[in-house]
C-alpha angles and dihedrals in degrees: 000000000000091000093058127104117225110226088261087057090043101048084051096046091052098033089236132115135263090233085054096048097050085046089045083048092046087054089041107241111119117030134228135196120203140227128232088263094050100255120147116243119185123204114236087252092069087073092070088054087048081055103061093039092065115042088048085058091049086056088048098260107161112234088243093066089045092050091052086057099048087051092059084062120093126271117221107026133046114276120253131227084261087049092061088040097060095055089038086058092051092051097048108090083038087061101039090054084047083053091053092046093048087042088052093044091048100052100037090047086054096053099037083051092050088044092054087203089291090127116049101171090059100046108108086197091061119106119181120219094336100287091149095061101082077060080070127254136318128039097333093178087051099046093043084053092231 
């Protein structure tokens, strides 16, 4: 067990905090072994999943859907580089439409922030009377990219 972390080496290591690990380990997403004294000890490994758990989070993945990726890893053995290209592959369309969405929300904010609502016929955010709600909920315009 020498080339384990405790919890204390892992949360500096990932920048995350013990409080975060043991909740990562209850969704199962990060795995733990224990001691004889039942204390968790996490393989090195374990940092690349923290990782990626992190900086999905930062993009606004849900932990569900990260969930769903780590579990495409294998169990058993430490994942390869194939192993993570594989998930990256599968995530790929998911993140550049995530790209478009952020791109659409970054350059109509800023207009409809210049604007200060001055102009309601040009805001791409304006919907009058409500015509866009039989379309289904949320920012219609945004998500349709219009």
């Amino acid at each position: 067990m020498q080339d384990l972390l405790t919890i204390g080496d892992m949360a500096v290591r990932s920048g995350v905090a013990p409080s975060a690990l043991r909740y990562y380990e209850r969704l199962g997403l990060i795995h733990s072994v224990r001691t004889g004294g039942n204390q968790r000890r996490y393989q090195r490994a374990e940092l690349r999943r923290v990782a990626f758990i992190r900086v999905s989070q930062q993009v606004g993945v849900s932990l569900d859907d990260i969930k769903d990726a780590l579990a495409s890893l294998p169990g058993g053995r430490v994942p390869t580089k194939t192993d993570w290209a594989r998930l990256s592959a599968r995530w790929h369309n998911r993140l550049e439409e995530r790209i478009k969405l952020l791109e659409r929300l970054r350059d109509n904010l800023t207009g409809c922030i210049g604007c200060g609502c001055l102009s309601l016929q040009k805001c791409t955010l304006y919907n009058p009377g409500d015509e866009l709600a039989a379309s289904g909920p949320g920012p219609r315009k945004l998500l349709a990219g219009e």
